[in-house]
C-alpha positions in Angstrom: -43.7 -95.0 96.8 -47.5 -95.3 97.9 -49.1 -92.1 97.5 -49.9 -90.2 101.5 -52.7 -88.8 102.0 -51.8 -85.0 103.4 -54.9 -85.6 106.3 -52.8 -88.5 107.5 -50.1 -88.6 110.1 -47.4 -90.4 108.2 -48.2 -87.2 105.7 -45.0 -85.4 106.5 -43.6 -88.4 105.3 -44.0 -87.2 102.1 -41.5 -84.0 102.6 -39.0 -87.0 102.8 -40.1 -88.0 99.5 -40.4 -85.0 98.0 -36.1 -84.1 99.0 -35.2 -87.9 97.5 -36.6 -87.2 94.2 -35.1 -83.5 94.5 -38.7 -82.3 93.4 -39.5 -78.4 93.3 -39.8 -76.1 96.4 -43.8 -75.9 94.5 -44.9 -79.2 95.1 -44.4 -79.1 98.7 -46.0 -76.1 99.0 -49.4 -77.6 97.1 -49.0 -81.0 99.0 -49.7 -77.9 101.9 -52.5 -76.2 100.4 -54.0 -79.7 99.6 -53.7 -80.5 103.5 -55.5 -77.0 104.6 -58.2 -77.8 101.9 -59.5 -80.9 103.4 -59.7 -79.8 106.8 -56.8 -81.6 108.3 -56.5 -81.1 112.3 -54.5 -78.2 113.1 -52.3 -80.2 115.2 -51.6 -82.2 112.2 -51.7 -79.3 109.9 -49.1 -77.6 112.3 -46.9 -80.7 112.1 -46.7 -80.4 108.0 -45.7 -76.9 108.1 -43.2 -77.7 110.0 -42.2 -80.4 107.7 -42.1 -78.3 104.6 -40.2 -75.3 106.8 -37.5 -78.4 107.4 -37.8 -79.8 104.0 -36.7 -76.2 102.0 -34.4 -75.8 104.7 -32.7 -79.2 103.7 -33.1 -77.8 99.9 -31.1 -74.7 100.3 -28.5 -75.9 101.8 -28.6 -78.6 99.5 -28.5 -76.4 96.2 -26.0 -74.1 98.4 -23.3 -76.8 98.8 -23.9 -78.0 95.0 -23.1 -73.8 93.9 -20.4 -73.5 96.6 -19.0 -77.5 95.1 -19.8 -75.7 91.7 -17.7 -72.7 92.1 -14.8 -74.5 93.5 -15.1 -76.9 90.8 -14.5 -73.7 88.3 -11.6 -72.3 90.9 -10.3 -75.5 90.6 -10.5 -75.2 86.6 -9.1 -72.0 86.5 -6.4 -72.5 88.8 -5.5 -75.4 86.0 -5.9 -72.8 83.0 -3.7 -70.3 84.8 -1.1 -72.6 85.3 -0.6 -73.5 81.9 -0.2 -69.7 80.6 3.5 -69.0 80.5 3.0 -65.5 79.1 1.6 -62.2 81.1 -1.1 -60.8 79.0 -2.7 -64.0 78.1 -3.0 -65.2 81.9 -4.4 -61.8 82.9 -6.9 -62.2 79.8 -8.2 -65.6 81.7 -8.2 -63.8 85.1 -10.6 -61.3 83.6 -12.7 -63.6 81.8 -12.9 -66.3 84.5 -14.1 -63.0 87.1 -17.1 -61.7 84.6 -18.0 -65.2 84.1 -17.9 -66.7 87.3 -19.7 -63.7 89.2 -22.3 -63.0 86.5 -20.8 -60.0 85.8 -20.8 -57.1 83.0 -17.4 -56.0 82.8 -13.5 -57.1 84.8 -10.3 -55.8 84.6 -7.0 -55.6 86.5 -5.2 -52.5 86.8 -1.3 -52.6 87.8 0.6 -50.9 90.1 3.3 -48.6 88.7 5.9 -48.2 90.4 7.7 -45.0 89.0 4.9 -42.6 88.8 3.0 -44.0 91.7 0.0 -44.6 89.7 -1.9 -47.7 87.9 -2.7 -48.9 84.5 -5.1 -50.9 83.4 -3.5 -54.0 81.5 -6.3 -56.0 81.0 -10.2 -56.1 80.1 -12.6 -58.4 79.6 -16.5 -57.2 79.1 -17.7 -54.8 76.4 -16.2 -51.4 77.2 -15.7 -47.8 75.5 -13.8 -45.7 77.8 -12.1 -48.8 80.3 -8.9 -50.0 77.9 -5.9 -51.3 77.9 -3.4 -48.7 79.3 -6.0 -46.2 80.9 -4.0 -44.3 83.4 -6.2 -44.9 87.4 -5.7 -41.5 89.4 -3.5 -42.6 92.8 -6.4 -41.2 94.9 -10.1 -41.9 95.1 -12.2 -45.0 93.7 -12.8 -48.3 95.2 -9.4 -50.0 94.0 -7.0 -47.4 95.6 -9.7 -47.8 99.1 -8.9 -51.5 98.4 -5.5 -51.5 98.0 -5.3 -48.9 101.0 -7.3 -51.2 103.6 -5.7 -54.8 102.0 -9.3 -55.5 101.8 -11.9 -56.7 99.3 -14.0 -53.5 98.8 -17.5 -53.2 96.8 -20.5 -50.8 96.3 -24.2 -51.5 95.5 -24.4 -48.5 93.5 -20.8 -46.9 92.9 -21.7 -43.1 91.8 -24.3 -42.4 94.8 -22.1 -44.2 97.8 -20.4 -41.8 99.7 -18.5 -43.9 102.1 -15.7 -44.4 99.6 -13.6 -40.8 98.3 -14.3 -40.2 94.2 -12.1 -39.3 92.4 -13.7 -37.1 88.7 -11.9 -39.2 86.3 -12.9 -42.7 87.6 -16.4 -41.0 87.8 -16.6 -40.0 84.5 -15.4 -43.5 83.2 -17.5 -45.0 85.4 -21.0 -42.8 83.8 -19.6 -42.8 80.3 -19.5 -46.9 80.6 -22.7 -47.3 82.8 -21.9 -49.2 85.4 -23.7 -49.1 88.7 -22.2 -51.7 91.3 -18.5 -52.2 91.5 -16.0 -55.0 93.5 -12.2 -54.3 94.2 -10.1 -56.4 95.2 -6.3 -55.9 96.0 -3.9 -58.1 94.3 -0.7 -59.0 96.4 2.2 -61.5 97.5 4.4 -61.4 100.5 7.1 -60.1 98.2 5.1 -57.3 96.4 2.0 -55.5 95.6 0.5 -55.8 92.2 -2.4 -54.5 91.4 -6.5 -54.2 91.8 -9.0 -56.8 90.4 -12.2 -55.4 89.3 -15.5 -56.4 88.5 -18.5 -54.4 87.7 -22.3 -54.8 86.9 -24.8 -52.3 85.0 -27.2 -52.9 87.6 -27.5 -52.1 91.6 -26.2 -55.3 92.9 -25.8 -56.3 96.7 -22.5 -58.7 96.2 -23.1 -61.5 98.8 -20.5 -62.7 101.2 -20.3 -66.1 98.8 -19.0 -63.9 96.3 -16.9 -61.8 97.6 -15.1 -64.7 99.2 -14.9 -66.0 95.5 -13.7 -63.7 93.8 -11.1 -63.6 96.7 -10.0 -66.7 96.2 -9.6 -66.3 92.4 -7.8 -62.6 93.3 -5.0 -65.3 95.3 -4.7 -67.5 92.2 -4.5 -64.6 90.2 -1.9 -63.1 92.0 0.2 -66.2 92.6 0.2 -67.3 88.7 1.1 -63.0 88.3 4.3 -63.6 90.1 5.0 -67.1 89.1 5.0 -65.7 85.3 7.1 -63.0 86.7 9.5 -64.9 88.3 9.3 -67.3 85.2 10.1 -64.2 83.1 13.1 -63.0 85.1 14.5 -66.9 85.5 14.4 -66.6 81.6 15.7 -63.2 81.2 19.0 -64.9 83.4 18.9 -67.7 81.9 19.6 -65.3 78.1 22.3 -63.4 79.9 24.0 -66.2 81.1 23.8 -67.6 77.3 24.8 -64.7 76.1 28.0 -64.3 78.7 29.0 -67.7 78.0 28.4 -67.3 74.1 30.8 -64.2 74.5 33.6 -65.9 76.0 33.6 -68.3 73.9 33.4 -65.8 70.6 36.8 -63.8 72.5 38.3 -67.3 72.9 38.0 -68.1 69.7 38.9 -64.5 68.4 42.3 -64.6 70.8 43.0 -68.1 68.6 42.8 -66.7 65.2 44.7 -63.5 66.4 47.5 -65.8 67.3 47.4 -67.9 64.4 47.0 -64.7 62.2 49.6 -62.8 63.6 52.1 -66.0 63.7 51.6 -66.2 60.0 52.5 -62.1 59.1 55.3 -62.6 61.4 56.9 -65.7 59.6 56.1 -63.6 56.2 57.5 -60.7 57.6 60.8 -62.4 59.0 61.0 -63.8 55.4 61.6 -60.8 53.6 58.6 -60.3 52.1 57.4 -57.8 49.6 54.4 -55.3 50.8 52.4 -56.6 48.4 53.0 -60.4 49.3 51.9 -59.1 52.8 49.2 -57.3 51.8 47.1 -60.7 50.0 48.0 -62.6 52.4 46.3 -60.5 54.7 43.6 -60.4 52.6 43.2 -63.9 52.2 42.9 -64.4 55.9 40.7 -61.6 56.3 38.2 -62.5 53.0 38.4 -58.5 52.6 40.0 -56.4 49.9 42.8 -54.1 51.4 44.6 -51.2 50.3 47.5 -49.1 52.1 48.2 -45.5 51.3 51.0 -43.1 52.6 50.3 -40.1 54.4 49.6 -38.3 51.2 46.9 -40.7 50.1 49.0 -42.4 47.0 48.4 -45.9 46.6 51.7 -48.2 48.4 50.1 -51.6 47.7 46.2 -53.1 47.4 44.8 -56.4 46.6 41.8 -54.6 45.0 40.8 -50.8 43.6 38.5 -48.8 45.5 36.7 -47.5 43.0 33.2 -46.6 43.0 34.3 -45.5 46.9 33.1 -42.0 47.6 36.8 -40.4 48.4 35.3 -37.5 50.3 33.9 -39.6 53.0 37.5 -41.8 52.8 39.4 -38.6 52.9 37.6 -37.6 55.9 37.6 -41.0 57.6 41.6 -40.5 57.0 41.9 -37.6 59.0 40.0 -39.2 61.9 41.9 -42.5 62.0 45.3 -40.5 61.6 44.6 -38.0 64.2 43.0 -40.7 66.8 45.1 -43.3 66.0 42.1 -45.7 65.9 39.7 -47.8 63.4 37.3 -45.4 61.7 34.3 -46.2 59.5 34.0 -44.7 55.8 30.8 -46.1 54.4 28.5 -49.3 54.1 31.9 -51.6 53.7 34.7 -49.6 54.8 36.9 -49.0 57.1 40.6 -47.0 57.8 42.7 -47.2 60.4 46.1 -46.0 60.8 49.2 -47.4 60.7 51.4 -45.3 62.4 55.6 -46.6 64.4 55.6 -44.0 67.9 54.7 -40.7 66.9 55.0 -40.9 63.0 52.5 -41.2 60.6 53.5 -43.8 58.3 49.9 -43.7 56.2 46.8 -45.8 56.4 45.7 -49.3 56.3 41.8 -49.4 54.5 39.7 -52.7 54.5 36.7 -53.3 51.9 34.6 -56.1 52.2 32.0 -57.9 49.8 29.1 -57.2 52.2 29.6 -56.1 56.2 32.6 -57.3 57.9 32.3 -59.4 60.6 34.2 -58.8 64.5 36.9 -60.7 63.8 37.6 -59.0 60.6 37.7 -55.9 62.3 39.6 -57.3 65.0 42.4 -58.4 62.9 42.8 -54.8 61.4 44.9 -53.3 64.2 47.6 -56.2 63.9 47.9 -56.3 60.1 48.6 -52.1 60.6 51.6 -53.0 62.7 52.7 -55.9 60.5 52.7 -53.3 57.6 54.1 -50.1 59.7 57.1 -52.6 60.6 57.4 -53.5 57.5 57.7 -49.4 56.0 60.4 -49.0 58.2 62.0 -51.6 57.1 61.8 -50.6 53.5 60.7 -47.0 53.6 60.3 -45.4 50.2 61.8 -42.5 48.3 57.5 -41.3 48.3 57.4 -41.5 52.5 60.5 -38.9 52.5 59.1 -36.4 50.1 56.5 -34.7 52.3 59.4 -33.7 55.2 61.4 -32.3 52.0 58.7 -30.3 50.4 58.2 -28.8 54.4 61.6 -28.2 54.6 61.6 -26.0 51.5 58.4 -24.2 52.5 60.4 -23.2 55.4 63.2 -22.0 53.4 61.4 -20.1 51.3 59.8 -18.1 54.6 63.1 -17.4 56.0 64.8 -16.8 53.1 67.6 -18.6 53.7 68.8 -18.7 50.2 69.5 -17.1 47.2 66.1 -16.4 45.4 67.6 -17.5 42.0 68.5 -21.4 44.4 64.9 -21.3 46.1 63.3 -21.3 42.5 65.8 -24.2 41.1 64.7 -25.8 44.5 61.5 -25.6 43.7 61.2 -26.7 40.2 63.3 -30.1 41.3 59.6 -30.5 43.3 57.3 -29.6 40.7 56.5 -25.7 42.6 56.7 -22.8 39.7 57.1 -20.1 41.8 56.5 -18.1 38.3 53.1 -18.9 38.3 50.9 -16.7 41.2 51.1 -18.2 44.7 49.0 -16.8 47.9 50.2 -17.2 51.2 47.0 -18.6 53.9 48.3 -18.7 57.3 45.6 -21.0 59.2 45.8 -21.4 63.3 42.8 -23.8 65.2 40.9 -22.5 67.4 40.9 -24.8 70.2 41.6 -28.6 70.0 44.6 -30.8 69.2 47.1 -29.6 66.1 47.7 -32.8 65.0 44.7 -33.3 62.8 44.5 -29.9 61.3 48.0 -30.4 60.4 47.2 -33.4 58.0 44.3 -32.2 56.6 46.2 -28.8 55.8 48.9 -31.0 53.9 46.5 -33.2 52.0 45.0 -30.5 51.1 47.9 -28.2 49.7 49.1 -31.9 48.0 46.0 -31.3 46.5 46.3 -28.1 44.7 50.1 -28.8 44.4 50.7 -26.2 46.6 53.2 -26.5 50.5 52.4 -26.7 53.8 54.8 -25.6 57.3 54.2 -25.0 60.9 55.4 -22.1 61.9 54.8 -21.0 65.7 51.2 -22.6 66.2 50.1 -21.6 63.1 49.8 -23.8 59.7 51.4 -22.1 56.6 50.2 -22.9 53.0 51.4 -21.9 50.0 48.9 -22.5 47.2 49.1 -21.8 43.4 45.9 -19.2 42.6 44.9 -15.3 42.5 42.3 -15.3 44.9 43.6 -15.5 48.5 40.4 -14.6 50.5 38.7 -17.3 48.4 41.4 -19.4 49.6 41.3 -18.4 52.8 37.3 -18.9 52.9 37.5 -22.3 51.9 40.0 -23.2 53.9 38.0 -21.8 57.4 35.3 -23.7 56.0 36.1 -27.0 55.4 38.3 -27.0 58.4 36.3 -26.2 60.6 34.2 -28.5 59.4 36.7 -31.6 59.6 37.6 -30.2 63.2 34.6 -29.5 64.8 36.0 -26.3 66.4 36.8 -22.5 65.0 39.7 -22.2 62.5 41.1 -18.2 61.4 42.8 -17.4 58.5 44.7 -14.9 57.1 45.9 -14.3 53.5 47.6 -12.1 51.6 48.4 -12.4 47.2 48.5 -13.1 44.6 52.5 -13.2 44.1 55.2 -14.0 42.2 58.7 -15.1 42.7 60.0 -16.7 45.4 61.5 -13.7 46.8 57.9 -12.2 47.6 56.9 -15.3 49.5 58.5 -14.4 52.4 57.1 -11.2 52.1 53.5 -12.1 51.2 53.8 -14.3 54.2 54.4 -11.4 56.5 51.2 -9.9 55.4 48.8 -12.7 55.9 50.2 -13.1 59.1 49.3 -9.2 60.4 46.2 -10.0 58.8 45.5 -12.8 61.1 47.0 -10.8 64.3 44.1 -8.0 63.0 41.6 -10.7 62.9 42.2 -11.6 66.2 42.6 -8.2 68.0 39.3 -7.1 66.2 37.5 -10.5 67.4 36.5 -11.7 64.7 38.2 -15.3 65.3 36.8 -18.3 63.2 36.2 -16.1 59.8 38.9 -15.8 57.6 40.4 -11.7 56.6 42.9 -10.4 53.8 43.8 -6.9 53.5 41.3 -6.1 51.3 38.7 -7.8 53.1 39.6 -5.8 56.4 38.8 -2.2 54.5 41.2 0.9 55.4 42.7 -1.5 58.2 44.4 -3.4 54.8 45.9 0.1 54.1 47.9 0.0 57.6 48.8 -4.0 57.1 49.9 -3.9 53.5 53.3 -3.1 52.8 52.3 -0.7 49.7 49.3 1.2 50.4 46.9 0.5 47.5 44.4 3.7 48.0 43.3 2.8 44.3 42.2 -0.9 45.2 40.7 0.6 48.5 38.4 3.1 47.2 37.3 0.8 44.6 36.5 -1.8 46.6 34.5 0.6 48.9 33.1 3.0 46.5 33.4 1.4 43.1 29.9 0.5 43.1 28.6 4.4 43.4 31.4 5.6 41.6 30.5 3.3 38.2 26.8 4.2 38.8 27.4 7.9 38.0 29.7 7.8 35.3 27.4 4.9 33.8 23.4 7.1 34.9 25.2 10.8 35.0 23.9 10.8 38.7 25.7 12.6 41.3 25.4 10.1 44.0 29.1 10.4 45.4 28.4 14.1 46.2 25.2 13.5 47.7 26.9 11.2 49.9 29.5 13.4 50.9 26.7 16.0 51.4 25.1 13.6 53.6 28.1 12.8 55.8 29.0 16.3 56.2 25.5 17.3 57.4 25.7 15.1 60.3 24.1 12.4 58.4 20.4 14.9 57.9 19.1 14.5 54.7 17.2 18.1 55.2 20.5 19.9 56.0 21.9 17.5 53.0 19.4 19.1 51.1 20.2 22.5 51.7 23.3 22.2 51.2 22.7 20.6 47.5 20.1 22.7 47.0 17.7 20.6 45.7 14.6 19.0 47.4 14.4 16.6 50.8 12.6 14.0 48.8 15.8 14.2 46.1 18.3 13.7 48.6 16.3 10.3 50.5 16.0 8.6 46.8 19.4 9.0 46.0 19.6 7.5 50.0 17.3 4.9 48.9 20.1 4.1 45.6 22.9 4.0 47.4 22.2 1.7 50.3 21.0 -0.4 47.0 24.1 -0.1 45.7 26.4 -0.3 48.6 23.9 -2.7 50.6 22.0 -2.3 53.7 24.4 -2.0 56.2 26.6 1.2 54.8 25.3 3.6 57.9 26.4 1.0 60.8 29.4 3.0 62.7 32.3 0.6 61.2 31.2 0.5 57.9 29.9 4.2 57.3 33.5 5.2 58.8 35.2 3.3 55.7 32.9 5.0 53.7 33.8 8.5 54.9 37.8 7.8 54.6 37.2 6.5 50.9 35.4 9.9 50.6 38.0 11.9 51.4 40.7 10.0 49.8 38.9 10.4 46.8 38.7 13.5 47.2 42.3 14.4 47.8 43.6 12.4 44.7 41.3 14.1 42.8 42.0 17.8 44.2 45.9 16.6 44.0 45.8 14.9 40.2 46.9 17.5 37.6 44.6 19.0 35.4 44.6 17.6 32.0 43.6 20.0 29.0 42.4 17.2 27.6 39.8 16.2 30.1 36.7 15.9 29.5 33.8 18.2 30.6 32.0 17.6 34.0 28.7 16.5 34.0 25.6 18.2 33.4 23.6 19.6 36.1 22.0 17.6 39.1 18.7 16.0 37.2 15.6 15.7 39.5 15.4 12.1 40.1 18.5 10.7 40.4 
């Protein structure tokens, strides 16, 4: 194009020119300058200004429509990128990073709505930030995004921490200062079917967002928030989509276990109908169930197996036992196995125990309760000499507490069942605190099977007669273990050793006023013999041992003076008598206060702490005096020896 001269009046021609080669806003403003320089007319000069007024005009709206085609351009890009993230976090992460990029800004994130506590989180950032992070809690009042979710309305500040048209809240104003921002945009995140969350974005300088922007960044908040619930709705399609899997998958797994039941139990019945041995029954089972499998009788003896169990611990099996037998249901014992019961209407015929190579499957499992049947049928068909014997050692225990016999036929009785009633017996009579009797009642006969010893239920209460000498150990062990195995209190009482089977019956009568003391005094759940219950143990025992009881209660000050030449026992009756004073004590000794509180100080050594509590200090005081009347009433002996010296200081 020919160059215009500016004087000229085709000069604002040249504006025309200028806008076709897209030149810079500059070089209209010198072809201007130019024009005033060499004294154009003003009507001419008038007529370019105008011109260059149009011409910058036509540029801004020009370079306006190219940033407005621009940004939908990159709406349009992101709305592409968004669609093609099928996971939460990584859509929210483009969100974010599209917001700070498109906007020019220093920091975005979007903060969810939480439902339960009413609050919001933030679950995504993009920006450098310190104190802004994933999972920072938003107060539910004050700050721009609650004003923005509050209005359903883009909201934005210049210069956050000085605006006071918007309520602050001190924790969004502290994270605001600690991560320097200055101007701040919200804007609310929603569908017709639910509210979301806030989009932020944020700038570390004053900033006067322009309406351009904020109507871009709304239109990004509506992609945002339909590609939110599109990923949501994608999520929960998925989630029913699983179930259904996982429904159909089951009901195919029960059809196909219902099969194999069938089959399985078609097979033990044909073996069963054909007269098969247990132990025929027993590998077939095993076979089908690729497991190893054992049955025992009530008393835990080995009937039949397909494989030993040892290396099993038998504490945990003997407890899993008692479970399955007193439930009546499959119970686990370890890693690799399992019990359960096999038991025809009320009777317990023993137990049915699977071991497998590594852990069995459902359908293993599954088979268990029909294989138990197969096999209880089975015992009653051919029940053994072994699953009679525990009904006839009962049956003599209960002979033996009646008496119902001769003693001389009781002990022949007992020696046909391997009981020497020669040897020392005690008696523990056992009753459960609470709960079903059922369990307590096995575990009481595996344990007397144990120890060789008998077990009967007599009126609520479990008998056992055990071989030993040391009935409250007995009877502590039992409580123990027990209540352990039950879960709820067990009492005991016991009384022994004896001898005989004529003192069983006896012996039995004591442990059980031991228990009926036990239970009067409240002391339920701990087990009690007569010498355990002190001078009560005089009233319950049939011969009253005052030799055992003041030993028992005394012994221990008694052997300290005859071993130190102390006089500690009359001190202590000193003591008593004063009204428990150890001044008037020490009148009455005639020694010194100080004396009289170290021999205190040796006796609650020797007798424990707890010798002046009421119940205890009154057993004291009767062992006293019984002492003290055998000795007054024992006749003298010439060859006695001579009392003890007189009282030494210190002792």
């Amino acid at each position: 194009m020919p160059r215009v001269n500016p004087s000229s009046e085709d000069g604002a021609l040249r504006f025309l020119q200028f806008l076709a080669e897209d030149a810079p806003l500059t070089d209209m403003e010198e072809f201007v300058r130019t024009a005033r320089a060499a004294d154009t007319p003003p009507q001419t000069l008038a007529r370019l200004t105008r011109a260059e007024e149009l011409a910058q005009q036509i540029n801004s709206k020009f370079t306006h429509r190219q940033q407005r085609e621009a940004s939908l351009s990159t709406l349009l890009d992101t709305a592409r990128e968004l669609a093609l993230r099928s996971d939460l976090d990584s859509l929210l992460n483009v969100v974010t990073r599209r917001t700070r990029l498109l906007l020019n800004l220093g920091m975005s994130w979007v903060a969810f709505h939480d439902v339960e506590d009413g609050n919001s989180y933030v679950r995504a950032v993009d920006g450098h930030a310190s104190s802004i992070t994933v999972g920072f809690r938003i107060p539910d009042a004050g700050g721009l995004g609650n004003t923005a979710v509050n209005q359903g309305a883009p909201v934005w500040s210049s210069d956050y921490l000085s605006d006071e048209q918007f309520p602050h809240s001190g924790v969004i104003d502290g994270v605001v200062r600690a991560e320097g921002l200055r101007s701040l945009i919200a804007i609310p995140l929603v569908t017709e079917r639910s509210r979301i969350g806030v989009l932020y974005g944020s700038d570390r300088n004053v900033r006067h967002f322009s309406p351009e922007e904020i109507a871009l960044m709304s239109a990004l908040s509506d992609l945002a928030s339909v590609a939110i619930e599109q990923v949501r709705m994608t999520d929960q399609v998925r989630s029913k989509a699983a179930e259904l899997e996982f429904s159909t998958d089951q009901a195919m797994r029960a059809y196909t276990s219902a099969r194999q039941d069938l089959e399985f139990h078609g097979r033990m019945t044909d073996l069963l109908l054909g007269g098969c041995s247990l132990s025929t029954l027993l590998a077939e089972a095993a076979n089908q169930l690729d497991a190893a499998l054992v049955v025992r009788d009530p008393m835990g003896r080995d009937l039949a197996s397909t494989a030993d169990l040892s290396g099993a611990d038998e504490a945990d099996l003997a407890d899993a036992t008692l479970d399955a037998l007193a439930s009546g249901e499959l119970v686990r014992a370890g890693d690799r196995l399992w019990v359960h019961p096999i038991n025809a209407d009320q009777e317990r015929l023993g137990t049915l125990i699977l071991r497998a190579d590594s852990s069995p499957a459902g359908h293993q499992l599954g088979l268990l309760p029909s294989t138990a049947r197969t096999v209880a049928v089975l015992l009653l068909m051919q029940r053994s000499t072994t699953a009679a014997e525990g009904q006839v050692r009962d049956d003599f225990l209960r002979d033996l507490l009646s008496a119902s016999a001769s003693p001389e036929q009781l002990e022949e009785r007992g020696r046909r069942l391997s009981v020497d009633l020669a040897q020392p017996h005690v008696v523990v009579v056992v009753r459960p605190e609470g709960g079903t009797q059922g369990r307590a009642v096995v575990w009481a006969s595996a344990h007397a099977n144990r120890l060789s010893g008998l077990t009967h239920v007599v009126g609520g209460c479990i008998v056992l007669l055990l071989p030993g000498t040391d009935a409250d150990a007995a009877a502590q062990a039992i409580v123990k273990e027990l209540t352990t195995v039950l879960g709820h209190p067990v009492t005991a009482g016991s009384a022994g050793p004896m001898t005989g089977a004529g003192a069983v019956q006896r012996t039995y009568q004591e442990a059980r006023r031991c228990l009926e003391a036990l239970t009067v005094l409240g002391c339920t759940g701990t087990a009690g013999s007569k010498r355990k219950l002190g001078f009560l143990g005089l009233l319950l025992s049939d011969n009253c041992d005052v030799t055992s009881f003041i030993q028992d209660t005394l012994g221990s000050v008694l052997d300290y003076d005859v071993q130190q030449g102390t006089d500690l026992l009359r001190t202590l009756n000193a003591y008593f008598a004063a009204g428990n004073s150890p001044t008037r004590a020490a009148e009455a000794l005639h020694v010194h206060t100080n004396t009289v509180a170290r021999r205190l100080e040796r006796i609650s050594e020797l007798l424990d702490g707890d010798w002046q509590e009421p119940g205890r200090a009154l057993e004291i005081q009767l062992a006293l005096r019984l002492h003290r009347v055998r000795h007054i009433l024992r006749p003298k002996n010439p060859t006695e020896p001579p009392k003890r010296p007189a009282e030494r200081g210190g002792k």
